[in-house]
C-alpha positions, 0 to 999 in steps of 0.5 A, spaced: 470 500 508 472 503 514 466 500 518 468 493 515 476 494 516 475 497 523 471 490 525 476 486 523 481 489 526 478 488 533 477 480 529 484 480 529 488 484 535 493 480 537 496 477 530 503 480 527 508 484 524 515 482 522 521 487 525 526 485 519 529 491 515 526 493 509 532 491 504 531 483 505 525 479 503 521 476 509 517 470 510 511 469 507 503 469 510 497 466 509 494 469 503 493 468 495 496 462 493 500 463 486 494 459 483 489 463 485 493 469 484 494 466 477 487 465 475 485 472 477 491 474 471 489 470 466 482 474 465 487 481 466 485 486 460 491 487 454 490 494 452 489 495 443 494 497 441 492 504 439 492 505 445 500 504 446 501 511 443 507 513 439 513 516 444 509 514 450 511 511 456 506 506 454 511 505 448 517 506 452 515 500 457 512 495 452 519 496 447 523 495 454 519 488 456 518 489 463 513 494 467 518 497 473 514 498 479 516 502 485 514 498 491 515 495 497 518 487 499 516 486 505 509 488 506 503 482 508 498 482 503 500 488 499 507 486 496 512 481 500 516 476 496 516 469 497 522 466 500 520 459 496 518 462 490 521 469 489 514 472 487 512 478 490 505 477 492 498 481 494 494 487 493 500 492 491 503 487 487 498 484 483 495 490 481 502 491 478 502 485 475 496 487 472 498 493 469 504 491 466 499 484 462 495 490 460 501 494 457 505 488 455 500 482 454 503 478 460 505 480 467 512 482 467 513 486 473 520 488 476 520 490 484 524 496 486 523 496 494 523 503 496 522 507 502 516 513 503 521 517 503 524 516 495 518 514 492 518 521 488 524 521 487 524 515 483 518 517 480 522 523 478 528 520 475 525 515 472 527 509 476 520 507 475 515 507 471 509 507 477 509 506 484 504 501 488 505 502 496 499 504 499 501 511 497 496 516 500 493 521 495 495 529 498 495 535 494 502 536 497 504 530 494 501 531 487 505 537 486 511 533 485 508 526 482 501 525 478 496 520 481 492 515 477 485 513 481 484 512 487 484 505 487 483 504 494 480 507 501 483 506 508 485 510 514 490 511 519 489 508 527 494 506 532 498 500 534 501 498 541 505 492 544 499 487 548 497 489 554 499 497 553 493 501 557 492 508 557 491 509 549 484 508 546 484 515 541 489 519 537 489 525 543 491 520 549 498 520 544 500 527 547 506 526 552 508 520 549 513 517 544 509 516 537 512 511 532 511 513 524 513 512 517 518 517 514 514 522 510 506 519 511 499 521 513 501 519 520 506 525 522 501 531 521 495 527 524 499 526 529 502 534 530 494 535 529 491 531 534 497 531 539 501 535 539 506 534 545 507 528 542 514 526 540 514 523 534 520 518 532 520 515 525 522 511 521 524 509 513 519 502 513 513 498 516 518 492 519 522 498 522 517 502 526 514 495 528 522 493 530 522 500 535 515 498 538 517 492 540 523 495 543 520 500 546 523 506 543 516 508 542 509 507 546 505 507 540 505 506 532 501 510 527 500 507 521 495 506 516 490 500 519 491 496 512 498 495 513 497 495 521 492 489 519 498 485 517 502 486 522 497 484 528 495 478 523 503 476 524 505 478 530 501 476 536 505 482 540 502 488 537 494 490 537 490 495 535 486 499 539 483 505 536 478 504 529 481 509 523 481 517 524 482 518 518 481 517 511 486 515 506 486 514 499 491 510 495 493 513 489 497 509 483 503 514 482 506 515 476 510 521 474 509 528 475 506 531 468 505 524 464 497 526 462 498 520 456 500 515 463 494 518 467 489 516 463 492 510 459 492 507 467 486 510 470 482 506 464 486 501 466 483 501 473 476 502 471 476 495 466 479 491 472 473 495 477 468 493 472 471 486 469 472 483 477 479 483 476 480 488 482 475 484 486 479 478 484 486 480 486 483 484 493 479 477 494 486 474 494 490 479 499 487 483 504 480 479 503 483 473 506 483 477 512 477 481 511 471 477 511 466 478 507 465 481 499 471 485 495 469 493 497 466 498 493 471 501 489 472 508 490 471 513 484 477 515 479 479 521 481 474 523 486 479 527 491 483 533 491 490 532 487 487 525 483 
């Protein structure tokens, strides 16, 4: 997967990213049509009802009629709300909807936007039942959350402005103003790999790339996924390093909820084994990485999964 994204992010150098603030809906990209997007639903698994279990989250979502999804609303290809129709749409979102059909027979999902730094907390008090946002599976972060997967690999790299020279590796950052997400995998990679860097962050995507365009920084750390995006949409960022890392997603859910994990975790594997994840992967970040739908990593293949 790394190999395959590293190749369209070289196919893609010069494509965007929106600066806008993470509370506002933003212009849709090219990605899944609402069609395509509901054909790859229809064919979503219904768990039985004995897996509903008495007393359980489960339960609690499906007698509350809706699966509420931490998540993000303006991230291309993995959840960003259509201003012409109101559907949050991509990898991240579909995924949710998913879940919420297997649990409630239809795909009834409600978004809230959260930021890197609140995710555990609206997990902890319940103002979500899961989250979907590209959230990197660590140790540290599952002794305050529980993680169902992995359901997808990625990786961190950099991004400047077109035209930045002198930046081709993570060490060549040391000395300079790094941009990167409130509490992300970027910040101690960075503090690992240059540490006489300075690092200036921020609470969303669209906000790190806002300061990069306004040259509050000289480079942004970002896992390359959601840099893919950004270059996709704005021809004012490119990518110039292939992933440095290795960064497992996780679905998060909240810390100690055993019944949660595994009732999501078969979940994932029906949709794995069925074509679904393929279909909606197809649908989103497939329209930009050429080629068949990854291999999908194995559930609860890393430390804290």
């Amino acid at each position: 997967m790394k190999k395959m994204l590293a190749v369209v992010a070289v196919s893609v150098l010069g494509l965007t990213a929106c600066g806008e603030t993470s509370n506002t809906a933003v212009p849709a990209v090219p990605g899944e049509s609402k069609t395509a997007a509901t054909d790859v639903l229809a064919n979503a698994p219904v768990a039985e009802a004995a897996a509903i279990l008495p007393g359980s989250t489960m339960e609690k979502i499906k007698k509350r009629g809706e699966l509420l999804v931490g998540g993000s609303l303006d991230a291309p290809l993995l959840s960003q709300q259509n201003p012409a129709t109101g559907q949050v749409e991509g990898f991240d979102a579909d995924l949710g909807k998913a879940l919420a059909k297997y649990i409630l027979g239809e795909p009834k999902v409600k978004i809230v936007n959260s930021a890197s730094e609140t995710r555990e907390a609206l997990l902890s008090n319940g103002t979500v039942d899961v989250v979907f946002q590209t959230y990197t599976i660590t140790e540290e972060r599952a002794k305050q959350v529980a993680f169902a997967g992995p359901y997808y690999t990625s990786g961190l790299t950099i991004a400047v402005k077109k035209g930045t020279s002198g930046i081709a590796k993570p060490e060549d950052l040391n000395g300079k103003k790094v941009l990167a997400g409130a509490n992300t995998p970027a910040i101690p990679a960075i503090k690992k790999l240059a540490p006489q860097a300075e690092i200036i962050t921020f609470g969303s995507d669209p906000e790190c790339v806002q300061a990069l365009k306004q040259d509050r920084g000289v480079a942004y750390v970002q896992d390359e996924t959601l840099l893919i995006a950004d270059a996709k949409k704005d021809p004012s960022i490119e990518i110039v390093t292939k992933p440095f890392t290795v960064d497992p997603y996780g679905i998060g859910l909240k810390h100690g909820d055993d019944q949660m994990k595994t009732f999501v975790n078969d979940w994932l594997g029906k949709i794995q084994g069925n074509g679904v994840w393929q279909g909606i992967w197809k649908n989103s970040i497939g329209t930009v990485v050429t080629g068949d739908a990854p291999q999908p990593p194995k559930i609860g293949s890393v430390p804290g999964s």
